[in-house]
N, C-alpha and C positions, 0 to 999 in steps of 0.2 A: 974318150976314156971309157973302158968296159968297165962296169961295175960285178962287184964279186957277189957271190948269194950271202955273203954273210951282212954285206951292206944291207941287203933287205930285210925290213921286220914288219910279218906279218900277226897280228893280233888276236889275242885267244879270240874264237866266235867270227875270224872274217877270211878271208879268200882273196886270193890275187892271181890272175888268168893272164899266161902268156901266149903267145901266138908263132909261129914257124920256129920250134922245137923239134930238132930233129935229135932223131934216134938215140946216135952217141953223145947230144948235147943234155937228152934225157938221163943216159946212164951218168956221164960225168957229173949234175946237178944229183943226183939218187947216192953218189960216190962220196960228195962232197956233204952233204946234208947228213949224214952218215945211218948206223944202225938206230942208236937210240937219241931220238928226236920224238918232240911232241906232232912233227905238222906230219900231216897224209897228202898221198899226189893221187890224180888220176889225169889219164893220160889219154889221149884219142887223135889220133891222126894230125901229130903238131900242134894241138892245143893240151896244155898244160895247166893244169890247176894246184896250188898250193894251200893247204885248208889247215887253220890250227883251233884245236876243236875245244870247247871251255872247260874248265875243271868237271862239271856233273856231268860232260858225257863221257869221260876217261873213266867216273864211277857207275854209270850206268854197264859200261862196256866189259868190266870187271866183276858185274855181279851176275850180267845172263852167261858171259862165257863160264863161272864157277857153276852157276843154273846147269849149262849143259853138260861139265865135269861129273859132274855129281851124279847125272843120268846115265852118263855114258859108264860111269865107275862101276852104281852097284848093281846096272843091267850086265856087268862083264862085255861090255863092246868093244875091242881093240879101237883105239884112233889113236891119231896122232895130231895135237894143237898146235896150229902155227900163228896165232895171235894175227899181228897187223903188219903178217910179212907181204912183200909186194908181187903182185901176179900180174905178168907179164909176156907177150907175144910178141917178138919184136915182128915176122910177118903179118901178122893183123896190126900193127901199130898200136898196141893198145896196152896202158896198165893202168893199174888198179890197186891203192890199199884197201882190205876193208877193217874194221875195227877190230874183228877177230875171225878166225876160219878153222874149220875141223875137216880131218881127213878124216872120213870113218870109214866107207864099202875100200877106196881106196888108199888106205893107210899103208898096208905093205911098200907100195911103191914108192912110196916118201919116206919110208924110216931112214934112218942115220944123213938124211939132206940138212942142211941148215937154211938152201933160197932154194924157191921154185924158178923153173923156167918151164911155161907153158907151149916151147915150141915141141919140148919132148915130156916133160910131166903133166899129169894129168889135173883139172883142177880139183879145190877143192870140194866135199863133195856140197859145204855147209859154209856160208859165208853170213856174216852179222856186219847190219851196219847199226850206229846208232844215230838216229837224225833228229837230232834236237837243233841246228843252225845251220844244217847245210843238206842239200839235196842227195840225195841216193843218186847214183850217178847208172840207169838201171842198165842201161845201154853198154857199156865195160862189162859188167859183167855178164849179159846176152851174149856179148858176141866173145869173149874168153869160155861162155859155156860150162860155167856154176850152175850146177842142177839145184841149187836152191838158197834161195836169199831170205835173210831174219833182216827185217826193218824196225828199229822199236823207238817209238816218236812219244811225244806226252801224253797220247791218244791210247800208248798200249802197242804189243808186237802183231806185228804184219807177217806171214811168209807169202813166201812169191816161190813158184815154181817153173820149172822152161820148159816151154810146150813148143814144139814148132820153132824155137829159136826166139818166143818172147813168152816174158815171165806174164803167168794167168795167179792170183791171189786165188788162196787155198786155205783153208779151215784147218786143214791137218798137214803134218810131218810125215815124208814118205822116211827117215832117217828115224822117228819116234813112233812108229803107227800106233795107232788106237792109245794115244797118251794125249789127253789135253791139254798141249804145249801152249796155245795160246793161252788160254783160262789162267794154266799153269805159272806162266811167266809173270803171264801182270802180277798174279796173284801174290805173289814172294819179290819180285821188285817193290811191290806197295808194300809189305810187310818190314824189309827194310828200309822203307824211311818212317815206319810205325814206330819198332819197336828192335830194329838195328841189327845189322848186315850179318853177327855171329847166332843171333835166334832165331832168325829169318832161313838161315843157311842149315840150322840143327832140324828144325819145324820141316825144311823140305823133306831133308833126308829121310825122317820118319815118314813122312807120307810116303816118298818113293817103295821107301823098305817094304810100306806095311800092306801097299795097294799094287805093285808089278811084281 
């Protein structure tokens, strides 16, 4: 007897890894799972991972993407946010959610899209994961070719940029230059859970306004 995906429950904070997953048994399980779902996949050559991520990193994940809203807003940066939509190559076998992504050098080519498909769009240019229970899967996105990855663990945000085809950890934003994104980040994520996510979010603004 097959079992159906919806028989399976997996638990905020855990993961469950299948094995010879092919292609269209990918999309059918991506088809069935539907748009708005809690769990994220990542995908690599027939190994399948299933992750459902615990309530704090759905609010972590929601305060750096508004973090970088707000930069991109009152610098006037055309992008375009595609949240935790799934990036995808069916010739590399490879996909990937990540918790949030931004199109910004190449946002034109994505406007009026609702899914990527990376065998003809480009990736994103900014991809966020947030790794409080589950590993950054850093290899997906090497080889899809996200010129730049935000990791933010309880430690504080991480970027990773792709040199050569593997990510080298970097101090700065080539997408923010001469802006203290890291300092930055921590600095207003710890601020909302001080003194809470709407003062935290006014407080930025002002610095942004008052120092770029």
């Amino acid at each position: 007897m097959l079992l159906k995906l919806q028989q399976i429950i997996v638990k905020p904070g855990q993961q469950m890894l299948l094995k010879d997953i092919s292609w269209q048994q990918l999309e059918n399980i991506l088809e069935e799972m539907g748009e708005r779902r809690a769990a994220r996949i990542s995908y690599s050559h027939g190994w399948l991972e299933i992750m459902v991520p615990l309530p704090e990193h759905e609010k972590d994940k929601e305060l750096i993407g508004d973090l970088v809203k707000i930069l991109l807003e009152i610098l006037q940066i055309d992008f375009e946010p595609f949240g935790s939509t799934t990036l995808k190559n069916e010739r590399m076998r490879q996909a990937v959610e990540p918790d949030t992504s931004f199109y910004i050098q190449n946002q034109a080519a994505v406007i009026g899209k609702n899914r990527i498909d990376l065998t003809i769009d480009p990736p994103p240019d900014l991809a966020i994961e947030i790794d409080i229970t589950s590993r950054t899967r850093f290899k997906n996105y090497e080889i899809l070719g996200v010129p730049e990855l935000w990791r933010h663990t309880q430690q504080g945000l991480e970027i990773f940029l792709l040199k050569e085809g593997k990510y080298i950890k970097s101090e700065s934003s080539p997408n923010f230059p001469d802006i203290p994104i890291v300092e930055l980040v921590n600095k207003y994520v710890q601020q909302c859970l001080t003194i809470g996510r709407s003062q935290a979010m006014r407080n930025f603004r002002d610095w942004v306004k008052n120092n770029l």
